[in-house]
BAVO-967183 format. One record per residue (C-alpha): x, y, z; residue number from 1. Coordinates in steps of 0.05 Angstrom, whole numbers, plus 5000, padded with zeros to 4 digits. Example, Ala and Ser with C-alpha at 12.3 -4.5 7.8 and 13.67 -1.06 7.14 Angstrom:
BEGIN
RODO:east:north:up:k
RODO:5246:4910:5156:1
RODO:5273:4979:5143:2
// end
This chain:
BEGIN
RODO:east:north:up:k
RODO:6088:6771:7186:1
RODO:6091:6775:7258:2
RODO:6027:6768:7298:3
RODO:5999:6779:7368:4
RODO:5933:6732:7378:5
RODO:5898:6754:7450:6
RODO:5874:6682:7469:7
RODO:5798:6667:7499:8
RODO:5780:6625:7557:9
RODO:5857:6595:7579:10
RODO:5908:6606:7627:11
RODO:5949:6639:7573:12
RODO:5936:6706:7561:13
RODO:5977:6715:7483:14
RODO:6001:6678:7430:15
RODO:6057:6706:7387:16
RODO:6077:6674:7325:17
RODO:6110:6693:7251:18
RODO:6078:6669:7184:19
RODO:6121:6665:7133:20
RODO:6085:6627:7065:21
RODO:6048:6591:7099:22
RODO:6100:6559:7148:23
RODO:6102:6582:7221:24
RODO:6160:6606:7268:25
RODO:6179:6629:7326:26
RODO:6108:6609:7377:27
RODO:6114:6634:7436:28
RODO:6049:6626:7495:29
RODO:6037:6684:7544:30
RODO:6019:6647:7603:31
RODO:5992:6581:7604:32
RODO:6020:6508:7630:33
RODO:6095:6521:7618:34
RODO:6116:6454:7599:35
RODO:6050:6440:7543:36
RODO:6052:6508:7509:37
RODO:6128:6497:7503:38
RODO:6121:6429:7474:39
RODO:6063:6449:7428:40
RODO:6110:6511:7399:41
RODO:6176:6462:7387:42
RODO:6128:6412:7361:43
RODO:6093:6463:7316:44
RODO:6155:6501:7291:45
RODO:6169:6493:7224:46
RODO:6104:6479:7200:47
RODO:6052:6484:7151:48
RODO:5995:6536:7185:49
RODO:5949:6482:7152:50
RODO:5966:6420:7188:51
RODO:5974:6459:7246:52
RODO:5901:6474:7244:53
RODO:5875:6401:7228:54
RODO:5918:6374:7280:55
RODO:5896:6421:7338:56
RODO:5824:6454:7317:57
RODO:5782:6434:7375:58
RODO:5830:6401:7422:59
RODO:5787:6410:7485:60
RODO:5818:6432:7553:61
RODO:5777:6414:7616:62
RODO:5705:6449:7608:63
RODO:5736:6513:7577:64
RODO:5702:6493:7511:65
RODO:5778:6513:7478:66
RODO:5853:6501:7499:67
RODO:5920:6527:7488:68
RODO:5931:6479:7416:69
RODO:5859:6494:7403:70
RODO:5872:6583:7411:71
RODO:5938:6564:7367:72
RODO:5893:6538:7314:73
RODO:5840:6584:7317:74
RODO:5901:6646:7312:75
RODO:5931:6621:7252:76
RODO:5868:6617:7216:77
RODO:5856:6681:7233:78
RODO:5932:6708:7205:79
RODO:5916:6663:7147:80
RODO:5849:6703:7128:81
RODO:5882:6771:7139:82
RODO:5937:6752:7089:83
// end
């Protein structure tokens, strides 16, 4: 299932991601710090939606109160409730 997550409060604007039983593919980051939301997608790829979540719930960029990891998180929790 391919989803579109409109991110709050960073400098990306979009996350895109597929969920596939449970196992994520294909992140890509509207926006953001080029070289991080890269590394977090390659990093993430592959993966269990659930350690995904553990790993970057809360993650904290700046003052924002959120971040890129932390919108990734907060997205696939999100796909996993719809499903």
């Amino acid at each position: 299932m391919k989803t579109v997550y409109k991110t709050k409060n960073t400098c990306s604007s979009a996350i895109e991601f597929e969920l596939e039983d449970g196992i994520v593919h294909n992140i890509k980051f509207r926006g953001g710090c080029m070289g991080n939301t890269q590394g977090v997608a390659a990093l993430c790829e592959g993966m269990k939606a659930e350690d995904i979540i553990k790993k970057c719930k809360n993650i904290q960029c700046g003052f924002r109160g959120t971040s890129c990891p932390d919108q990734l998180a907060l997205a696939l929790e999100s796909a996993l409730n719809k499903q």
